[in-house]
C-alpha positions as CSV (number, residue, x, y, z in Angstrom):
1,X,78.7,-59.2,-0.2
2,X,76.5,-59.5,-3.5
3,X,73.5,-61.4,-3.7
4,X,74.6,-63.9,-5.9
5,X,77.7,-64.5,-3.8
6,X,75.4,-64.9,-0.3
7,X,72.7,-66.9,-2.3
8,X,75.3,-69.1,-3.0
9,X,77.1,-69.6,0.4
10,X,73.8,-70.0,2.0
11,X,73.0,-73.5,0.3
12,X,76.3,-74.3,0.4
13,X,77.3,-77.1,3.2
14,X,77.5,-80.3,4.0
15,X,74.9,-83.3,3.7
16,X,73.5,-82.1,7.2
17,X,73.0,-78.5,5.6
18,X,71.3,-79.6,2.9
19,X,68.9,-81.8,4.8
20,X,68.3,-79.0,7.2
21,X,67.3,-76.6,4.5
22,X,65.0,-79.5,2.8
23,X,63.0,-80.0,6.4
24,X,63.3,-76.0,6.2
25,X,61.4,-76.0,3.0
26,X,58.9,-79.0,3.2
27,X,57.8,-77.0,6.5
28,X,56.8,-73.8,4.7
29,X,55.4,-75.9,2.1
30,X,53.0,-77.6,4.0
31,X,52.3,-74.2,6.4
32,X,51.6,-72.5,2.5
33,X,49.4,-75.1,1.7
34,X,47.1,-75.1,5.1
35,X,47.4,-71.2,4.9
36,X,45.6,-70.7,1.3
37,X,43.6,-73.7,1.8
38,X,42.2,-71.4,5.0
39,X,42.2,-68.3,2.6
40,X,40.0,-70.4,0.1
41,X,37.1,-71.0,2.8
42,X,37.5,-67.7,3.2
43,X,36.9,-66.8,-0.1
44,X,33.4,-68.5,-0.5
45,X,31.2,-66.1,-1.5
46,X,28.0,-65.9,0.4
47,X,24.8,-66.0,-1.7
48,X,22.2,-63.3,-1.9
49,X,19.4,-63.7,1.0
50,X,19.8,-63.3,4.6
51,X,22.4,-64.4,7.3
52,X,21.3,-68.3,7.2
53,X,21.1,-68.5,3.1
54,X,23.6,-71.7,2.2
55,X,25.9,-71.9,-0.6
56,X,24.0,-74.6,-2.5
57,X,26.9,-75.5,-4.5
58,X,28.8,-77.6,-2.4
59,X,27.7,-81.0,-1.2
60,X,29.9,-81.0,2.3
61,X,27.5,-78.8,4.9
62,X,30.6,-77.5,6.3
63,X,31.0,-75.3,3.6
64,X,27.5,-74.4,2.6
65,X,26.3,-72.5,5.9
66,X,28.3,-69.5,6.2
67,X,28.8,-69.8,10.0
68,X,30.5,-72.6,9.7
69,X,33.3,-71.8,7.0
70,X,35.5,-69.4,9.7
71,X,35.2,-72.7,11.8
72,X,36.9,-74.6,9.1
73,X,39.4,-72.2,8.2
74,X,40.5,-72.1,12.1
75,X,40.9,-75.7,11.9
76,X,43.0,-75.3,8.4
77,X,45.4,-72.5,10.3
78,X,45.6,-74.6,13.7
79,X,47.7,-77.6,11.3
80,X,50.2,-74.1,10.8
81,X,51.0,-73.7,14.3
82,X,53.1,-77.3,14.2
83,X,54.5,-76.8,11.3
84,X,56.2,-73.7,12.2
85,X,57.4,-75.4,15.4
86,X,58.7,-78.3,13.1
87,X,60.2,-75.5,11.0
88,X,62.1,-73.8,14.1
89,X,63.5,-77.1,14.8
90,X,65.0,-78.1,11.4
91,X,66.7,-75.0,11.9
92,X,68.5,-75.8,14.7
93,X,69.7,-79.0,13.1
94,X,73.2,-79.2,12.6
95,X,73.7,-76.5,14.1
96,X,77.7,-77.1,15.4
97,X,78.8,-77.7,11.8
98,X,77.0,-74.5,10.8
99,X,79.1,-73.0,13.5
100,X,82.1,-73.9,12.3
101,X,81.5,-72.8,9.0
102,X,80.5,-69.1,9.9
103,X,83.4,-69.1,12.1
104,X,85.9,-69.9,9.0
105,X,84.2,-67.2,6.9
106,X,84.8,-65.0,9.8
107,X,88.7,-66.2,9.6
108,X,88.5,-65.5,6.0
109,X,87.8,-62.0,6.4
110,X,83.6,-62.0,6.7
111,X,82.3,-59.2,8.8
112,X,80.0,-60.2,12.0
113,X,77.0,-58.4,9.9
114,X,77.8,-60.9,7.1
115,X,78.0,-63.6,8.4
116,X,74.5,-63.0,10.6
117,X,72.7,-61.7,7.1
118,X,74.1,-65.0,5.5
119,X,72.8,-67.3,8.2
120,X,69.2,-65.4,8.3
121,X,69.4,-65.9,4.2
122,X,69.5,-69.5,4.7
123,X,66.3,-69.7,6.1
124,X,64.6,-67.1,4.2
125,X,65.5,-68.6,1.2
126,X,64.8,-72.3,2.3
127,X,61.5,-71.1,2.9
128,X,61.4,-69.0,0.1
129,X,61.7,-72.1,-2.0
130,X,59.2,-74.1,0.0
131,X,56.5,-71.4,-0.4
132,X,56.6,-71.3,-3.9
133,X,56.2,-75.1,-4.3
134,X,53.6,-74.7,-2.0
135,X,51.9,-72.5,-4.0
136,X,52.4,-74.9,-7.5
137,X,51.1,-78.0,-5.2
138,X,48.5,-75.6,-4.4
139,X,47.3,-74.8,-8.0
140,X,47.7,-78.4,-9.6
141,X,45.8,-79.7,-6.7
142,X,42.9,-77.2,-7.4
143,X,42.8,-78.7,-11.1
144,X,42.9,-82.0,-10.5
145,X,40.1,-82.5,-7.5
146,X,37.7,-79.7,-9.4
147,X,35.0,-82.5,-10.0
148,X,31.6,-81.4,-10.0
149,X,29.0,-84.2,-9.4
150,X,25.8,-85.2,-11.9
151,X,24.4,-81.6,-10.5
152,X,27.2,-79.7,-10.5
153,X,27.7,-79.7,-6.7
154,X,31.4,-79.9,-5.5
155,X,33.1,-81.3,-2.3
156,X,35.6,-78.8,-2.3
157,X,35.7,-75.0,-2.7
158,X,37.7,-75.2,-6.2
159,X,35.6,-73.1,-8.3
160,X,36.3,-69.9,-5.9
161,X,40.8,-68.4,-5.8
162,X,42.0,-66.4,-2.7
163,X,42.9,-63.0,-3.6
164,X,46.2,-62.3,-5.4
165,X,47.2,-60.0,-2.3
166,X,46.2,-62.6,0.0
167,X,48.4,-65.2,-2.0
168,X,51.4,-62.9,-2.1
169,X,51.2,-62.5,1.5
170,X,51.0,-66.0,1.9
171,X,54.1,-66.8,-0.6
172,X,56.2,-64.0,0.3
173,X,55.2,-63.1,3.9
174,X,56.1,-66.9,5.0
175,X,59.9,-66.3,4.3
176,X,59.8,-63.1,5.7
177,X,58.3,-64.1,8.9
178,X,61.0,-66.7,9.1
179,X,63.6,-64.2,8.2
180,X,62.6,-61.9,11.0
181,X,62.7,-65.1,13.3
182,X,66.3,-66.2,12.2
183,X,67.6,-62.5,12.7
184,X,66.0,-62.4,16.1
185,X,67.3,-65.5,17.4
186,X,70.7,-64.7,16.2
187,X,71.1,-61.2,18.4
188,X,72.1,-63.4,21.3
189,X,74.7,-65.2,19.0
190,X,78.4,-63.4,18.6
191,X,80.2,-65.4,15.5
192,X,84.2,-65.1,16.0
193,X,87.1,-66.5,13.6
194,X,87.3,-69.3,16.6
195,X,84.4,-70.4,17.2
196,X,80.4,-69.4,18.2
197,X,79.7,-68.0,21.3
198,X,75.8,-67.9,22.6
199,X,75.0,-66.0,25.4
200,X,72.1,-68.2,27.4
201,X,70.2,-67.0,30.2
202,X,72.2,-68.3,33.7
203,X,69.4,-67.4,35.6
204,X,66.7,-69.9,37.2
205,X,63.4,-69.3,35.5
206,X,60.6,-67.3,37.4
207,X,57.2,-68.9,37.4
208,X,55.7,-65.3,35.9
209,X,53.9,-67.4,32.9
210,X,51.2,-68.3,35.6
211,X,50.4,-64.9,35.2
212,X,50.1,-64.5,31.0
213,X,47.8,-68.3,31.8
214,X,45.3,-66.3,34.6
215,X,45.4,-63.4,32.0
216,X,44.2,-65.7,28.9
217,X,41.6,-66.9,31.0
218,X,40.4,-63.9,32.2
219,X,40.7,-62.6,28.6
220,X,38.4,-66.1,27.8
221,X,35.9,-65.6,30.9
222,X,34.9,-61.5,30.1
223,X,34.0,-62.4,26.5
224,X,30.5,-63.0,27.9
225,X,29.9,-60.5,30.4
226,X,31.0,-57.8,27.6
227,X,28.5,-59.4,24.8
228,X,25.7,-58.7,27.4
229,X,27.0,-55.3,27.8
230,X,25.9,-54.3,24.5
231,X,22.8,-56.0,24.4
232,X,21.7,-54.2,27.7
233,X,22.6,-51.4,26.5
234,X,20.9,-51.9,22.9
235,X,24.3,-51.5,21.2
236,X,26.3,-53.1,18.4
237,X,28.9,-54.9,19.2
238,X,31.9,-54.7,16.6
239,X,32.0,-57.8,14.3
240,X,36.2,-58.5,14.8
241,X,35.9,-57.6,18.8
242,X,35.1,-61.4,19.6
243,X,38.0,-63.2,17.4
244,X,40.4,-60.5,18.6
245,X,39.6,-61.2,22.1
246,X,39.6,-64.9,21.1
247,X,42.5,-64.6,19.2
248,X,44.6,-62.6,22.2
249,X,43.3,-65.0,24.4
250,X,44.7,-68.1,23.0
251,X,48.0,-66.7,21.9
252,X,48.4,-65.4,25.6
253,X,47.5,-69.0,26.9
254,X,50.0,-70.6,24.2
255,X,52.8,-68.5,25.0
256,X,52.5,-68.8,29.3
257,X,52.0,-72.7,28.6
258,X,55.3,-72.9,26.8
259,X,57.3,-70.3,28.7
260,X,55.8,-72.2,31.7
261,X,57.6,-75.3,30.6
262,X,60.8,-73.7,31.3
263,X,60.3,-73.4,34.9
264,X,58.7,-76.7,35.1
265,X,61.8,-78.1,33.6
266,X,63.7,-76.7,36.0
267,X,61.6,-77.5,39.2
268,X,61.5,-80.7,37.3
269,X,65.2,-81.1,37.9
270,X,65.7,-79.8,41.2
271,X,63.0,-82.4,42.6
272,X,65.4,-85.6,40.6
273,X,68.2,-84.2,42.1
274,X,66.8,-83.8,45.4
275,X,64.8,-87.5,45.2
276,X,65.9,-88.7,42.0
277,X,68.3,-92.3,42.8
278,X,70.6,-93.9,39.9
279,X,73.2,-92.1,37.9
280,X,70.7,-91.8,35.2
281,X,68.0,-89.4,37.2
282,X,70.8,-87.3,38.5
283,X,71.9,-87.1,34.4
284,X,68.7,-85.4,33.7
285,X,68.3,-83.5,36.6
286,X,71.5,-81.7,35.9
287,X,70.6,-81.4,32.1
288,X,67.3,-80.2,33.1
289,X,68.5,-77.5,35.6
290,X,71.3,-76.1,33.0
291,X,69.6,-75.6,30.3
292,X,65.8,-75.3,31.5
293,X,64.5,-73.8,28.4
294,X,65.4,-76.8,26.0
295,X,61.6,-78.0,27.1
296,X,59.6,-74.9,25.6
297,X,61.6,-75.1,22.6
298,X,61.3,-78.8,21.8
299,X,57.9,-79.3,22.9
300,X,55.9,-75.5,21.8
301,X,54.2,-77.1,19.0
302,X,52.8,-80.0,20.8
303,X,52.0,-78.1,23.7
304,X,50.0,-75.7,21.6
305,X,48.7,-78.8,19.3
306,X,47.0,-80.3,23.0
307,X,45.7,-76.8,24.5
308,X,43.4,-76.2,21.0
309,X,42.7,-80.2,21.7
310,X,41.6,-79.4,24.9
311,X,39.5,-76.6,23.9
312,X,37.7,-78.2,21.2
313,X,37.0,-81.1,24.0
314,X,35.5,-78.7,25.8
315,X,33.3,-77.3,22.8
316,X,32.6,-80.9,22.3
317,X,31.0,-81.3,25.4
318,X,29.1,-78.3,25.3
319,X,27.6,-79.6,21.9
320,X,26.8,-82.7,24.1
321,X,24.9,-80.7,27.1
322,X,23.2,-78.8,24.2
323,X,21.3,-82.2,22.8
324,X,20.9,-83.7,26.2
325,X,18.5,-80.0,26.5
326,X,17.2,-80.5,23.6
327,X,15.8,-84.1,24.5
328,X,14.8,-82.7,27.8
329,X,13.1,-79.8,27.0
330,X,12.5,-79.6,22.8
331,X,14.9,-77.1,22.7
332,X,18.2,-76.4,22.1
333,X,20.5,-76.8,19.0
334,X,18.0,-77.3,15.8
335,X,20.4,-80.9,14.7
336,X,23.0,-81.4,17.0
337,X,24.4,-84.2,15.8
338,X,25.8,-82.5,13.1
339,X,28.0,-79.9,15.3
340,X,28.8,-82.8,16.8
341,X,29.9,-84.2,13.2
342,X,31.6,-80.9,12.5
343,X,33.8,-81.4,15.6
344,X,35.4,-84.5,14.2
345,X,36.9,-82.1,11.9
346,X,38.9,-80.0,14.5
347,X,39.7,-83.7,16.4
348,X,41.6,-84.7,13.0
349,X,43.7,-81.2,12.7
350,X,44.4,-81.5,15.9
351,X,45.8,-85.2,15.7
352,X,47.3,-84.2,12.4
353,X,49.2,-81.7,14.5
354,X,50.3,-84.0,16.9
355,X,51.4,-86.4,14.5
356,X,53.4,-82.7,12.7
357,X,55.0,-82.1,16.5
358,X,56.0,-85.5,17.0
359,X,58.6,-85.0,13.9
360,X,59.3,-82.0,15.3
361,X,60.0,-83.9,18.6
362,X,62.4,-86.1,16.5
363,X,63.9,-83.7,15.0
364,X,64.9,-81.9,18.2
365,X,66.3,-85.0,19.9
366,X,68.4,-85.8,17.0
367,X,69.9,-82.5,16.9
368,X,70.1,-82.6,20.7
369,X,72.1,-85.8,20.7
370,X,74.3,-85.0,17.7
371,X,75.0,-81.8,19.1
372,X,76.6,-83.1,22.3
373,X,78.1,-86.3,21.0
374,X,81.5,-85.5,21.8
375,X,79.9,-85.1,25.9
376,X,78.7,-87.9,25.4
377,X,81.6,-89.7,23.7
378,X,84.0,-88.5,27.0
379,X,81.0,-90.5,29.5
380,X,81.2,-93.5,27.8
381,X,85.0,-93.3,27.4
382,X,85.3,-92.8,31.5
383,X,82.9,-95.9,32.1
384,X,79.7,-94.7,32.0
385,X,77.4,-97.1,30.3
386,X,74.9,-96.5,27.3
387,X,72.3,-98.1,29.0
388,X,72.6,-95.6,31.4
389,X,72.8,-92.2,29.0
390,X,69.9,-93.3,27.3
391,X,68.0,-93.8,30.8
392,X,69.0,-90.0,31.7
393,X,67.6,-89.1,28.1
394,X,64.2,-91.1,29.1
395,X,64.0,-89.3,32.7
396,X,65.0,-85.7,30.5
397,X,62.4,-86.1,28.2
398,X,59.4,-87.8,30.2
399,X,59.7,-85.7,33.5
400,X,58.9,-82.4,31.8
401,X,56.7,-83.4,29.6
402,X,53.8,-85.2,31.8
403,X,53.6,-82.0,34.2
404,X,53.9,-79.8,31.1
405,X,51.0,-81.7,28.8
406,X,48.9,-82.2,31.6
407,X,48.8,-77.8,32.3
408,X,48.3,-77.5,28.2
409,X,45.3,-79.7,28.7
410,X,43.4,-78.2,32.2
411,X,44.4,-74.4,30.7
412,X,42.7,-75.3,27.4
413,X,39.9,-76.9,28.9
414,X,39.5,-74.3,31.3
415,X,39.4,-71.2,28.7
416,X,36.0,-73.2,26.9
417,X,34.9,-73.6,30.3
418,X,35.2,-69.8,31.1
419,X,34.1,-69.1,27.7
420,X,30.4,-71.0,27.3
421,X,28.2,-71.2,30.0
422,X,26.1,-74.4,31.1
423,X,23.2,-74.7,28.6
424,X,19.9,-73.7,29.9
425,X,16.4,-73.6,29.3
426,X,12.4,-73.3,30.1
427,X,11.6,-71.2,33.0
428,X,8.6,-69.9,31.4
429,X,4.7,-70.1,30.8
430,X,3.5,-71.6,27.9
431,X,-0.3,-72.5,26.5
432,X,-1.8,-75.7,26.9
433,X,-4.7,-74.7,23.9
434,X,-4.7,-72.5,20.7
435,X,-6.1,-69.3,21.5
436,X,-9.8,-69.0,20.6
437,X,-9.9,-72.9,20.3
438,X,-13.3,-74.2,22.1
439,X,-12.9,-74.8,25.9
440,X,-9.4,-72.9,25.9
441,X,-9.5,-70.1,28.2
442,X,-7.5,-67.5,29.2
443,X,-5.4,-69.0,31.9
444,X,-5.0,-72.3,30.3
445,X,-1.2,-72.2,30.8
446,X,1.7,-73.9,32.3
447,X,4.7,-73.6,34.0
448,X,7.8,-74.8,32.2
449,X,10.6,-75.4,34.5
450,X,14.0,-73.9,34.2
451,X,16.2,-76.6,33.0
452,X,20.6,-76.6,33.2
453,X,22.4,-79.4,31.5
454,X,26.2,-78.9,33.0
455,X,28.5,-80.3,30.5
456,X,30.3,-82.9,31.8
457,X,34.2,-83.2,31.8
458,X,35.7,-84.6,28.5
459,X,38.0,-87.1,30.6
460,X,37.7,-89.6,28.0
461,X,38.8,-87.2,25.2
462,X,41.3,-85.5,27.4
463,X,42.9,-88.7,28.4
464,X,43.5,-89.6,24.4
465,X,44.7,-86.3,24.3
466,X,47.3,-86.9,27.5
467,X,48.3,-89.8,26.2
468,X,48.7,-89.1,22.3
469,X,51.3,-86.4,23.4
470,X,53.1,-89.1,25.7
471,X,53.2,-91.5,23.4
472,X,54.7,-88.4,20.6
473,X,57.6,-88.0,23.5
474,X,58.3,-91.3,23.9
475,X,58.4,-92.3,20.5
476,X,60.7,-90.0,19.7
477,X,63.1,-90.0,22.7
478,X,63.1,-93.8,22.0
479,X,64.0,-93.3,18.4
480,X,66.7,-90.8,19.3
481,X,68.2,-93.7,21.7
482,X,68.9,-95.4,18.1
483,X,71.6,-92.7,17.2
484,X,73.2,-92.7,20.6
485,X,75.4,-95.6,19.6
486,X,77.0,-94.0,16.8
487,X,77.2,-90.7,18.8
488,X,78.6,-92.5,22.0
489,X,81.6,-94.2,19.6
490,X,85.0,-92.9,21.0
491,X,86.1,-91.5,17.5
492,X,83.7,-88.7,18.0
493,X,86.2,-87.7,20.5
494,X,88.4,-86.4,17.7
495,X,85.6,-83.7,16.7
496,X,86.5,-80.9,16.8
């Protein structure tokens, strides 16, 4: 098949395809944008001087001390993690018409190898296309807010340019990545002249993500105990050995937390049809139980979204026990109120992120209920009522999610808690005089006591948290009810 020829089939379709490979797009857009606004903290050179020399240049603080720039960059790259999730669900969206097209190409004499290359084209090419206007939103935008004030100071790193091999890694890697995604999803998917036949997993999931969640906290808790290795020892510790630690840590916790959500699911189900009374709790148990891993697909972006909200709660609070020392004792973080300012900035990606799941969330239950509209068509044809299908899509949504949000929130609580120890200080003697002052003499000292400041649990914060992600779920399992009536209409019977 020549390139021309699959180009073309892939953005070929109906108005579902096109919409899916618009969604497809606008989410590598908006992952290209977050990614080289990251690269552009990055980029900030540091002035000559020591460690602690700012970047004078810049009116936000945030960007003139050097420590803090990774932090803003990690809160740049979190806004990705959504937007991938929201980009694996427009893929799925219209996914039976897709089917039926790649099964009349396959009529028509297309290869299985075609039609799988043509499928993972799609989505390379949709994001191929949103990367690129990424990158032009990217540039424009760098123009038009370069505005130095009356001394030449700027709120936003435009006068520095990620590197051109960081940008073409950005651009191109994106729509690789994505690629490589499509193709892997697709080796469980055999495309015949009559149809599309996925082999799922029959199997009831094993709770083994417990273990990848004790492993990410472990990872979270040695971090420590390994700094003061090296200083008993007098030793340099690598510079990238804490964010790879960090790094493996919280991809370990991400992935258990989502994998996790298939077994809860299907616990989930078991326990409604065990307890559950009503036609519509013993709907969603059964939904629940057959296909248990629906819940880490739809809800891996908000999960992960709430486990870095968590964390950042937890650094929050630390920040907190850190000023409550320093009021205590005089010591402590030099201006704490202005980590605690920086923190805002992480609170506001990750609410940005919830806000990126929760159409992620939409889009899922739309393609969910489009998908099995012709199921659902057949139950209200034999007398089941609406009111009653919707109810089942409530109890299918909601049960997995509260169990499910509230493990994302303790497991990323609990890797900050593992991570930074109480805050602690004094226990030490300290002069009462200066030294050679009249009437000081030499034992003029006193005992300062040793002082802990336990941070206290973010319940406030976590509750916002809890109830941000609910209120994502129910939003849009209540806006999916609003296609159900269409979906439920008897004609879709005739769909074949």
């Amino acid at each position: 098949m020549r390139a021309g020829t699959l180009l073309r089939l892939a953005l070929a379709g109906t108005r579902t395809d096109g919409a899916r490979v618009a969604l497809t797009a606008l989410s590598a857009a908006l992952a290209t944008l977050a990614g080289l606004a990251a690269l552009t903290v990055l980029a900030v050179a540091k002035p000559p001087g020591n460690a602690w020399t700012q970047s004078q240049q810049y009116t936000n603080a945030l960007l003139r001390e050097p420590g803090l720039r990774p932090g803003v960059a990690f809160a740049l790259l979190l806004l990705c993690v959504p937007v991938l999730g929201l980009a694996g669900q427009c893929a799925r969206l219209g996914a039976p018409g897709r089917d039926r097209r790649l099964a009349a190409l396959r009529l028509a004499g297309a290869t299985p190898g075609q039609v799988t290359r043509l499928a993972v084209a799609e989505t390379g090419v949709a994001s191929l296309l949103g990367t690129v206007t990424g990158l032009a939103v990217f540039e424009v935008g760098r123009r038009l807010l370069h505005r130095p004030d009356a001394a030449g100071r700027l709120p936003l790193p435009t006068d520095v340019h990620p590197a051109p091999a960081a940008v073409v890694a950005v651009v191109l890697g994106l729509p690789l990545v994505a690629a490589l995604v499509g193709a892997l999803l697709l080796r469980r998917v055999t495309t015949t002249p009559f149809g599309v036949v996925r082999r799922v997993r029959t199997r009831a999931p094993w709770p083994w993500p417990g273990v990848l969640i004790l492993a990410a906290l472990g990872i979270f808790a040695a971090i420590r105990p390994i700094a003061l290795w090296y200083e008993r020892r007098d030793a340099v510790m690598p510079d990238a050995l804490v964010p790879l630690l960090l790094m493996a840590g919280g991809l370990t916790a991400m992935v258990g937390v989502v994998s996790g959500t298939g077994w809860i699911s299907y616990t989930t189900g078991r326990v409604l049809h065990r307890h559950g009374r009503g036609a519509a709790a013993l709907l969603a148990a059964r939904r629940l139980t057959a296909d248990p891993w629906a819940g880490s697909r739809t809800f891996a972006a908000l999960l992960a979204a709430l486990i870095f909200g968590a964390g950042a709660a937890g650094v929050r609070a630390d920040f907190q026990a850190e000023a409550e020392l320093a009021r205590r004792t005089g010591g402590g973080l030099s201006d704490p109120d202005f980590y605690l300012g920086a923190m805002d900035l992480i609170d506001l990606a990750v609410v940005v992120a919830v806000v990126i799941a929760g159409g992620g969330l939409l889009v899922a239950v739309a393609e969910g209920i489009t998908s099995r509209r012709r199921a659902y068509a057949a139950q209200v044809a034999t007398g089941v009522p609406r009111a009653v299908i919707g109810r089942s899509l409530l109890w299918a949504a909601l049960a997995p999610a509260v169990p499910a949000i509230g493990l994302a929130l303790t497991v990323g609580y609990l890797l900050i808690a593992g991570l930074m120890p109480a805050p602690s200080g004094g226990g030490y003697e300290q002069r009462v005089c200066e030294a050679g002052s009249p009437g000081c003499g030499a034992n003029d000292t006193e005992w300062v006591p040793k002082v802990t400041v336990t941070p206290d649990v973010p319940w406030e914060q976590l509750a916002w948290f809890a109830a941000g992600g609910l209120a994502a779920v129910l939003l849009t399992a209540v806006a999916g009810l609003v296609l159900l009536r269409s979906a439920t209409a008897v004609e879709e019977l005739r769909v074949t």
